[in-house]
C-alpha positions as CSV (number, residue, x, y, z in Angstrom):
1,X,-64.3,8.8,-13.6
2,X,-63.9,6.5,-16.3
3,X,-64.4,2.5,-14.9
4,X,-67.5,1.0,-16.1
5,X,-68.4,-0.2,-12.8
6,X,-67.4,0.5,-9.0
7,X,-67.0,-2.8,-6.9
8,X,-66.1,-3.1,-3.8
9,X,-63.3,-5.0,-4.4
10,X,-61.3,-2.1,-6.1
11,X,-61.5,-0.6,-2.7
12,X,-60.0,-2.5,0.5
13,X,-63.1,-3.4,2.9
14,X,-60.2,-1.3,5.6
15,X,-60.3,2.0,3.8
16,X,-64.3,1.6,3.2
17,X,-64.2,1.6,7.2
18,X,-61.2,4.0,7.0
19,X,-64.0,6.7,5.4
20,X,-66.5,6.1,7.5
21,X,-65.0,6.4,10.4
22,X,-63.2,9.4,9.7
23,X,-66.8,11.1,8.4
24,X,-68.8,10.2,12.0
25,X,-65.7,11.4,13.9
26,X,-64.9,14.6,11.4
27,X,-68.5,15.7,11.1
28,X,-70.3,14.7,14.1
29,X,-72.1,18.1,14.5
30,X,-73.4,18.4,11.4
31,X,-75.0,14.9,11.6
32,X,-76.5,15.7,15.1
33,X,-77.5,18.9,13.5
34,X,-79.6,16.9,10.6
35,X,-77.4,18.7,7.8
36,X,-77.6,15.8,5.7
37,X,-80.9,13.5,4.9
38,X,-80.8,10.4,7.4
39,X,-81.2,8.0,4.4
40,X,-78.4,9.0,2.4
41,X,-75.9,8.5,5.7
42,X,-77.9,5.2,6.2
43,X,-76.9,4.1,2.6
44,X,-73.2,5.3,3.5
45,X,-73.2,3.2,6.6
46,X,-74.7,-0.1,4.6
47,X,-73.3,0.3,1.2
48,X,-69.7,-0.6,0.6
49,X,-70.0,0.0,-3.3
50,X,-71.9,4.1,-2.3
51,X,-68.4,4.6,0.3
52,X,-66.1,3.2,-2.7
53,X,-67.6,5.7,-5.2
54,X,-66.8,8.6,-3.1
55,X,-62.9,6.9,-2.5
56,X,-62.5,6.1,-6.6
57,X,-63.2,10.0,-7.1
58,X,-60.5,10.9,-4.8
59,X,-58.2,8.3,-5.7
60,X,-58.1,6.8,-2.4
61,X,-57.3,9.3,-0.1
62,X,-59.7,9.4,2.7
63,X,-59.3,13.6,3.4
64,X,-60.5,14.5,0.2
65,X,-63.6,11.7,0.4
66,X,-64.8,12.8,3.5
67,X,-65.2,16.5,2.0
68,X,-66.7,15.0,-0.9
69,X,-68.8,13.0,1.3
70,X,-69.7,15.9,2.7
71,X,-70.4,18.4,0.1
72,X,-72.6,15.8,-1.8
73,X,-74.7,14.2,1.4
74,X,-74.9,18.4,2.5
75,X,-76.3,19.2,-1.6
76,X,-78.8,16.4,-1.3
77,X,-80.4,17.5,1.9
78,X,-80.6,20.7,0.6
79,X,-81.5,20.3,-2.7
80,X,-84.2,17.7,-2.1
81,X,-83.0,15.0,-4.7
82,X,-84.7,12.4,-2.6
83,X,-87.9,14.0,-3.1
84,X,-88.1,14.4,-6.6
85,X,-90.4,12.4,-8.9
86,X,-90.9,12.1,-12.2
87,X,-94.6,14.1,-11.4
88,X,-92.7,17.1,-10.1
89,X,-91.8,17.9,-14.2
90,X,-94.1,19.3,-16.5
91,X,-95.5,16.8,-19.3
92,X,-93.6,19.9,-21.7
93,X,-90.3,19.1,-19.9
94,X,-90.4,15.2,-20.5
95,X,-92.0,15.8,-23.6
96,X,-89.1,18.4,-25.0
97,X,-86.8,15.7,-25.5
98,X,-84.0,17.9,-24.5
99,X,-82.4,15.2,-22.1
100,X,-83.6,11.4,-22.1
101,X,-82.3,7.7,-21.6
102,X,-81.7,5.3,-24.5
103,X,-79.2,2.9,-25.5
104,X,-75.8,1.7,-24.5
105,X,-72.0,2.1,-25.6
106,X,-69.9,-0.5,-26.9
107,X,-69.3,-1.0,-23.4
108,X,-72.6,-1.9,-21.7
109,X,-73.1,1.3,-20.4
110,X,-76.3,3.5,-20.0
111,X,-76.6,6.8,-22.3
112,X,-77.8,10.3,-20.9
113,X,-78.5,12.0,-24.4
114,X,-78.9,15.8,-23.9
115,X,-80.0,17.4,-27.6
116,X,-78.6,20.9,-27.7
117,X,-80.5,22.7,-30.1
118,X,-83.3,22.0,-28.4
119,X,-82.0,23.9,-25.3
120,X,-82.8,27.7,-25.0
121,X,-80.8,29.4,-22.0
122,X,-83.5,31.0,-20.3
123,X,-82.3,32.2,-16.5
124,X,-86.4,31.8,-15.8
125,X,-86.6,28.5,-15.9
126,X,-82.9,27.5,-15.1
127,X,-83.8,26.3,-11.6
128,X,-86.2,24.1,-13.0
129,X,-83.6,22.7,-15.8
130,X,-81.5,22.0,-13.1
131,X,-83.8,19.7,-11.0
132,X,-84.7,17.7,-14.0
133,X,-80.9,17.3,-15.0
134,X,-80.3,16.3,-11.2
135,X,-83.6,14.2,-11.4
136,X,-81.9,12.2,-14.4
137,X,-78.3,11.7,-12.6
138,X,-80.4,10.0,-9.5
139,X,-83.0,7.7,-11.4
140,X,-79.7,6.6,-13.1
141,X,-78.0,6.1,-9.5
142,X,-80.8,4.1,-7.9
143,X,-81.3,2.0,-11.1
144,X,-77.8,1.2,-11.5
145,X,-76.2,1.7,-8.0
146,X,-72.5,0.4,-9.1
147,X,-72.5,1.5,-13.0
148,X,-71.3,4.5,-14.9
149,X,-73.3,6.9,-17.1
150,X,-72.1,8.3,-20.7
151,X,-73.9,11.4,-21.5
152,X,-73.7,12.4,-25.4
153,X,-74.4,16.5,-25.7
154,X,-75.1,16.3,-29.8
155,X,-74.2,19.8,-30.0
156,X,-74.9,19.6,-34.0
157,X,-76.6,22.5,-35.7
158,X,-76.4,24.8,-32.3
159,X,-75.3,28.3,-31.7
160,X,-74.3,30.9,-28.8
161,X,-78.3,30.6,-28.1
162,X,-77.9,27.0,-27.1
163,X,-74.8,27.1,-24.9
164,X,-75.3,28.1,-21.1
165,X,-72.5,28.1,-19.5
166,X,-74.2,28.3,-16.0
167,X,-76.2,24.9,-16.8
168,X,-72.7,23.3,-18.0
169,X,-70.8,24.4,-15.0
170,X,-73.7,22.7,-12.5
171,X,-73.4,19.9,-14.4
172,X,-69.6,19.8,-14.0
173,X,-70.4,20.2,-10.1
174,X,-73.0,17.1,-10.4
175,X,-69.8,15.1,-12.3
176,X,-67.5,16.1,-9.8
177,X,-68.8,16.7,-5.9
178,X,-72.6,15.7,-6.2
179,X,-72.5,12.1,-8.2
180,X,-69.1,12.0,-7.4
181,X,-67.5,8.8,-10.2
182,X,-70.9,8.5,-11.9
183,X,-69.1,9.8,-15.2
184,X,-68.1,7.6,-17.4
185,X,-67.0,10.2,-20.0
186,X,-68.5,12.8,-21.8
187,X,-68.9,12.9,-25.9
188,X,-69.9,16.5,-27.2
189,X,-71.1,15.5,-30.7
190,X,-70.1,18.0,-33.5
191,X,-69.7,21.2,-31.6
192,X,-69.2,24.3,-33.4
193,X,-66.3,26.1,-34.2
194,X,-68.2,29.1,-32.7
195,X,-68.5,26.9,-29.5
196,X,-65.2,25.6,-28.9
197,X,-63.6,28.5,-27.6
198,X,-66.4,28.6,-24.9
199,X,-65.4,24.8,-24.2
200,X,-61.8,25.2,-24.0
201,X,-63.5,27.1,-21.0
202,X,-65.8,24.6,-19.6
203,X,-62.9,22.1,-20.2
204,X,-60.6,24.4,-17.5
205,X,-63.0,23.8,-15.0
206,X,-61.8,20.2,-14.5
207,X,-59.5,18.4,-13.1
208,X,-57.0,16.9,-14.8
209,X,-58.5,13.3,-14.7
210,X,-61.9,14.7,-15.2
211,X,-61.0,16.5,-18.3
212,X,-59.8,13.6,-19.8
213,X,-63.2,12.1,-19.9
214,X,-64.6,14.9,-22.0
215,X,-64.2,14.0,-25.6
216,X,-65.0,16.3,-28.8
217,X,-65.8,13.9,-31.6
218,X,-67.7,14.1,-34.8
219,X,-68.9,11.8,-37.4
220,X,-66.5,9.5,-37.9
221,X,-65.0,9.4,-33.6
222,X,-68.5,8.2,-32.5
223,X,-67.9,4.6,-34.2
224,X,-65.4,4.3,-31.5
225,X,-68.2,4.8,-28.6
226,X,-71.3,3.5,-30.5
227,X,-72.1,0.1,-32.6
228,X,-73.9,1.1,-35.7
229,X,-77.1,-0.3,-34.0
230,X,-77.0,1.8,-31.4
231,X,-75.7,5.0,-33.2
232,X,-78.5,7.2,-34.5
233,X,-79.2,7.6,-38.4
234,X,-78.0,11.1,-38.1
235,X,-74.8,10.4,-36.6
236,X,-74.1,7.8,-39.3
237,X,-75.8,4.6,-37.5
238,X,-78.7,2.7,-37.7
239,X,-80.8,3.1,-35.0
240,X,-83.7,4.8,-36.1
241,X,-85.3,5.8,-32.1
242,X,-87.0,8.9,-31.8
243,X,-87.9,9.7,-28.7
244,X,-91.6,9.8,-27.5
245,X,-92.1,10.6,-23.8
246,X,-94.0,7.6,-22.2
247,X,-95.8,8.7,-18.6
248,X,-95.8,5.8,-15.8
249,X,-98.9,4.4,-16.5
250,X,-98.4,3.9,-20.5
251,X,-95.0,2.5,-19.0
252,X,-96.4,-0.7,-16.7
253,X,-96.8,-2.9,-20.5
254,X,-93.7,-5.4,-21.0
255,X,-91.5,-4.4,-23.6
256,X,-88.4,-5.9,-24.6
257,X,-84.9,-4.8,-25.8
258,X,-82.4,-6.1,-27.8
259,X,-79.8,-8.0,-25.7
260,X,-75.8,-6.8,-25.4
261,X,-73.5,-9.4,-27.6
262,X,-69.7,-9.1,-26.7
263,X,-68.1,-11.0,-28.8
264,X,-69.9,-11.8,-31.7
265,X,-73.2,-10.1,-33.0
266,X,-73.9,-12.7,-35.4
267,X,-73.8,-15.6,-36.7
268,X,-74.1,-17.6,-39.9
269,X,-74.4,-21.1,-39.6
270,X,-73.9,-23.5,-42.6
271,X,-76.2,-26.3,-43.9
272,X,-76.0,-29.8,-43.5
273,X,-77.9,-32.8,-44.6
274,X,-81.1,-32.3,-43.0
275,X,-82.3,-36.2,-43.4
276,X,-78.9,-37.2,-40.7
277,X,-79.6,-34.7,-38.3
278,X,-79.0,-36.0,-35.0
279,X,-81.4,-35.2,-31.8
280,X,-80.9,-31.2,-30.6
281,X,-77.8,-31.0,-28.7
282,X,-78.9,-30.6,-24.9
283,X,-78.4,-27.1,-23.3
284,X,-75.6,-27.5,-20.7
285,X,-75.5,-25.2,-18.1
286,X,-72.0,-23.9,-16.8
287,X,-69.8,-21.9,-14.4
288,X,-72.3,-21.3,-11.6
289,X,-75.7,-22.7,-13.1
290,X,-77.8,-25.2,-11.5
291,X,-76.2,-29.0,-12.8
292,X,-78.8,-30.2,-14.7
293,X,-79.1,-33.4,-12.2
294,X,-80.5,-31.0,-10.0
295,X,-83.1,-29.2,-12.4
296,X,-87.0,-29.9,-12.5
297,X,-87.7,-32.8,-15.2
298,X,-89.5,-30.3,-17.5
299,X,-86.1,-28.1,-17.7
300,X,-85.3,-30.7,-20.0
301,X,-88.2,-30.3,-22.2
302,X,-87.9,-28.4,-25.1
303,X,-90.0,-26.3,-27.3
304,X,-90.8,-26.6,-30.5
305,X,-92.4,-24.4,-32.8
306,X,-92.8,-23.7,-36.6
307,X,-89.6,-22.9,-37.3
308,X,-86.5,-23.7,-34.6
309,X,-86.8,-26.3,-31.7
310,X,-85.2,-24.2,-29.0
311,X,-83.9,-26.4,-25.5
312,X,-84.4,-25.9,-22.5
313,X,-87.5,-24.7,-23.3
314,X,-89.4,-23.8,-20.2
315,X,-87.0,-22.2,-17.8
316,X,-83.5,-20.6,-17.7
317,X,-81.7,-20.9,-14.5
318,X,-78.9,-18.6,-12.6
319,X,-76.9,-18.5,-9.8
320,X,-76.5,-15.0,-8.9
321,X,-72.6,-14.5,-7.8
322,X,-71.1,-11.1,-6.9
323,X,-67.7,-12.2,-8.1
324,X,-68.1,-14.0,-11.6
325,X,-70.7,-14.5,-14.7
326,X,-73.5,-17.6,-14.7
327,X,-73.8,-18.3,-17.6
328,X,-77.1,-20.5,-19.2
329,X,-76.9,-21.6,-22.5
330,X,-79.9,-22.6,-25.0
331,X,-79.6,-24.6,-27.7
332,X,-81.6,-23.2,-31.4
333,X,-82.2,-25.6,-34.4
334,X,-83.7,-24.9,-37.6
335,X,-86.3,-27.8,-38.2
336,X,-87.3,-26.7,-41.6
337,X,-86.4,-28.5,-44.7
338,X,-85.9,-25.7,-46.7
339,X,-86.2,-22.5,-44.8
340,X,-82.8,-19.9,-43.8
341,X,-84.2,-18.8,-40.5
342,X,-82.7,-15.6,-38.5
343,X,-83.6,-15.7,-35.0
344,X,-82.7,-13.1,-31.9
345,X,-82.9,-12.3,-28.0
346,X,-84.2,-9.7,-26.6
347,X,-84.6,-9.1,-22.7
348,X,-86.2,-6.6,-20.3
349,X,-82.8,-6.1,-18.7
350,X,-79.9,-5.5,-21.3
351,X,-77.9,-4.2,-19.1
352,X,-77.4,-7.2,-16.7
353,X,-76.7,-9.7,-19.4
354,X,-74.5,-10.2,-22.1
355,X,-75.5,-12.8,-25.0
356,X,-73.6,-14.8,-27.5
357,X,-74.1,-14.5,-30.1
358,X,-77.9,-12.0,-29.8
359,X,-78.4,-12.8,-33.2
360,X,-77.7,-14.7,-36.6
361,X,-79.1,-16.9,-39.1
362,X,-79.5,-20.4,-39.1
363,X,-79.6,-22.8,-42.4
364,X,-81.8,-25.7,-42.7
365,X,-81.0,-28.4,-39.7
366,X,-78.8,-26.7,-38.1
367,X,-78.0,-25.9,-34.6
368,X,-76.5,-23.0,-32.7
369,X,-75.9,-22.5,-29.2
370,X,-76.3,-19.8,-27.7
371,X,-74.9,-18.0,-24.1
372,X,-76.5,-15.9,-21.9
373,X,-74.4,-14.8,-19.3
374,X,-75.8,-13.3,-16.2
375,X,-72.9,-10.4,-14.9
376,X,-71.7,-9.9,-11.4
377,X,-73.5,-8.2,-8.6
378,X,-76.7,-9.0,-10.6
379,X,-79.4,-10.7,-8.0
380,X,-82.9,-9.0,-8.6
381,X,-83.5,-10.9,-11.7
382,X,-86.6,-12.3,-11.1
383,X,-88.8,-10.1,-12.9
384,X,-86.3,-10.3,-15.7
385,X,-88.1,-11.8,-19.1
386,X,-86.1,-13.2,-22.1
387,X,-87.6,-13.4,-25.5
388,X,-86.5,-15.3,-28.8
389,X,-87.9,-14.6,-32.0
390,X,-87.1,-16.2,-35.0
391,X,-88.5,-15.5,-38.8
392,X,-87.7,-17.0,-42.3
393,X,-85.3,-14.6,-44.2
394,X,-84.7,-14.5,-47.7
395,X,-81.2,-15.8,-48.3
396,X,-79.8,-12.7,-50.0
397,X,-79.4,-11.5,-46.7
398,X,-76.3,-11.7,-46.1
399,X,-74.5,-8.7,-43.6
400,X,-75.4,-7.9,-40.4
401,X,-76.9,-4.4,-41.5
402,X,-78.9,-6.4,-43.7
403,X,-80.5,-8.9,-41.2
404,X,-81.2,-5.6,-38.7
405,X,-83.1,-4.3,-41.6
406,X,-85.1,-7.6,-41.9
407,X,-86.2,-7.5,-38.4
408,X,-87.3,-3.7,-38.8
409,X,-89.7,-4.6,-41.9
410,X,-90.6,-8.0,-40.9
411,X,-94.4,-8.0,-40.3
412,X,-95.2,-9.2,-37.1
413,X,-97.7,-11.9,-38.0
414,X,-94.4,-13.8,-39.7
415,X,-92.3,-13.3,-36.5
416,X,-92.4,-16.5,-33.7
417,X,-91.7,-15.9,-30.1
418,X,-91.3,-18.1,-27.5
419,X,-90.4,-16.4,-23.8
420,X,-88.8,-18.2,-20.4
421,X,-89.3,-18.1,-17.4
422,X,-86.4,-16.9,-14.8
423,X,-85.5,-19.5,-11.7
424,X,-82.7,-18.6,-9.5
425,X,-81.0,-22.0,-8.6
426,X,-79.7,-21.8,-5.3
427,X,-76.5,-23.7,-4.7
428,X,-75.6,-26.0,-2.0
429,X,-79.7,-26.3,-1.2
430,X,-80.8,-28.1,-4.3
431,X,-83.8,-25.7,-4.7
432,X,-85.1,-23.1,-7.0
433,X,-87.0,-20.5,-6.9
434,X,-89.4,-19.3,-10.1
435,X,-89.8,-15.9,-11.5
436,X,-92.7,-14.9,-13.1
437,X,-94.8,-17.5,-15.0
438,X,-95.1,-16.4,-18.7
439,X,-97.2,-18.8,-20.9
440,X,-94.5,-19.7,-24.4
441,X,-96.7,-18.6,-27.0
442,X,-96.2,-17.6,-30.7
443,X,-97.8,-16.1,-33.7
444,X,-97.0,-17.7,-37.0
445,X,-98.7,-18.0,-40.5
């Protein structure tokens, strides 16, 4: 527990074999016997970064994996977590909002929120709870095979009412033998003093290194987890999400998100004589991108719209690597005379990219360039959509808390957007292939 993401190469390739060896030899009977679900000792077979998670739980030693190996592929069969679907809850479960997805940590990771005053023990439906907490762990898994998970329990406001200590302990299980290194840790929000000698308790039940995941933090602690966007008003943030259960079919419209920004969230770019500005600056691509020599002639083109002149302006291009970042970079200019324009990228898959900087403002003229760096491992990206706004701002705007509340009151008729294309370039062929073709639009008046 506790690495943001398992790779293969924190694992030699000889104790990946080591494991799986040892598990055909160790528990040949109970794979003749069908004890586990052929898929799931297919995926151990296949997938080196699957057989490294089970190895980073037990700290290398193969013994202990293959029993881990065990007890999870031996669960699965018998619980049936390849069978559930998002149809097997009720439309009151989903719509509870007792557990859901949303938002990262400071450290690109996915969040598990689970609301605890909103939880009711009830040994009725506990099986039930159970499968839709399991459910949650393995959409997480297949959507992010070699990432972490943080789950948040905001325990704020609860009482003895709200505490199970049968649900917590099979979630410890799930953390420890089932989804063995899927933790990434675990932040109970603002537990009460009436609930921490029950979590002293709970916090027993680990191991050592498991325990040290679990962090009690309040107010002030969840800073250190959460940027202020992505920390909820009532925690002190300033993300204002409250969450509405969306079923499949409301789920198949596009929508974007805001992209992750390492470094700097955003910037502020002074003003210069607008009558000697030079040409835009050509995008460049870098480490692992296609050379532009090699690019279509319209990657070159840029596009211009009412505001900014944004280059390339058709297509951004990648190299998917499994060892380092591509990185594509775009060039924004402000071609008003007079205007301070914010602008800001959002993607359909924030969690495969990281962007510098997401977001700033731009004075009259001026240019910025901006990097969006594919991450490692990353090679299904064609569906992947990118989308840059921009928007006049008034120029008392000045922090970054400031310019998010811009964006949020900003009517949408006043907001441009201009969206790419995706093209994987691959190396050594000269070729490329397209994602999906979206026509660059925008809405302006």
């Amino acid at each position: 527990m506790g690495d943001n993401v398992t790779e293969t190469a924190d694992i030699a390739p000889e104790t990946i074999a080591d494991l799986r060896k040892a598990f055909a030899s160790q528990r040949k009977e109970e794979i003749q016997k069908g004890t586990y679900d052929e898929q799931d000792i297919a995926r151990l077979k296949e997938d080196a970064n699957y057989a490294a998670f089970f190895l980073k739980a037990q700290r290398n030693n193969i013994q202990a994996a293959v029993k881990n190996v065990h007890e999870s592929l031996s669960w699965r069969k018998q619980f049936g977590i390849r069978d559930i679907v998002e149809e097997d809850h009720s439309q009151q479960d989903h719509e509870s909002g007792v557990m859901y997805f949303h938002g990262r940590d400071k450290a690109g990771r996915s969040i598990l929120w689970i609301i605890g005053i909103l939880y009711k023990k009830n040994p009725a439906k506990f099986d039930k709870l159970k499968r839709f907490l399991a459910w949650h762990f393995e959409k997480h898994c297949r959507e992010y095979p070699t990432e972490q998970l943080v789950v948040i329990m905001d325990m704020a406001g609860t009482g003895l009412s709200n505490l199970d200590m049968e649900f917590v302990s099979f979630m410890v299980r799930c953390f420890e033998v089932y989804f063995p290194n899927m933790l990434a840790c675990l932040l109970v929000y603002e537990l009460p003093w009436i609930l921490q000698a029950a979590w002293r308790i709970i916090r027993s039940w680990l191991d050592p290194e498991a325990a040290e995941v679990v962090k009690l933090i309040g107010r002030k602690a969840i800073k250190d987890f959460l940027d202020l966007e992505n920390c909820p008003v009532r925690m002190g943030g300033l993300d204002t999400f409250h969450y509405v259960y969306r079923c499949p079919e409301d789920r198949k419209k596009v929508t974007f998100a805001d992209t992750l920004d390492d470094e700097n969230n955003m910037a502020t770019i002074e003003p210069v004589n607008f009558e000697n500005l030079a040409s835009p600056v050509k995008a460049t691509a870098a480490r692992s991108s296609a050379d532009s020599s090699t690019r279509e002639p319209y990657k070159e083109k840029s596009f211009a719209g009412p505001l900014v002149t944004i280059q390339p302006g058709v297509e951004l291009y990648f190299t998917p690597s499994a060892e380092h970042e591509t990185i594509e970079k775009v060039t924004i200019t402000n071609t008003t005379a007079t205007e301070l324009v914010a602008f800001k990228v959002k993607t359909t898959s924030p969690q495969k990219y990281r962007v510098r900087p997401s977001s700033g403002k731009l004075q009259p003229g001026r240019s910025i360039e901006v990097s969006i760096c594919l991450q490692p491992g990353r090679s299904h990206i064609m569906r992947d959509k990118f989308l840059l706004m921009s928007m006049k701002v008034d120029p008392a705007v000045q922090s970054q808390e400031e310019l998010m509340e811009a964006w949020k009151s900003a009517d949408a008729s006043h907001i441009m957007e201009h969206r790419y294309i995706i093209a994987i370039f691959l190396q050594g062929l000269g070729v490329s292939i397209k994602g999906l073709m979206l026509k660059n639009y925008h809405s302006f008046s």
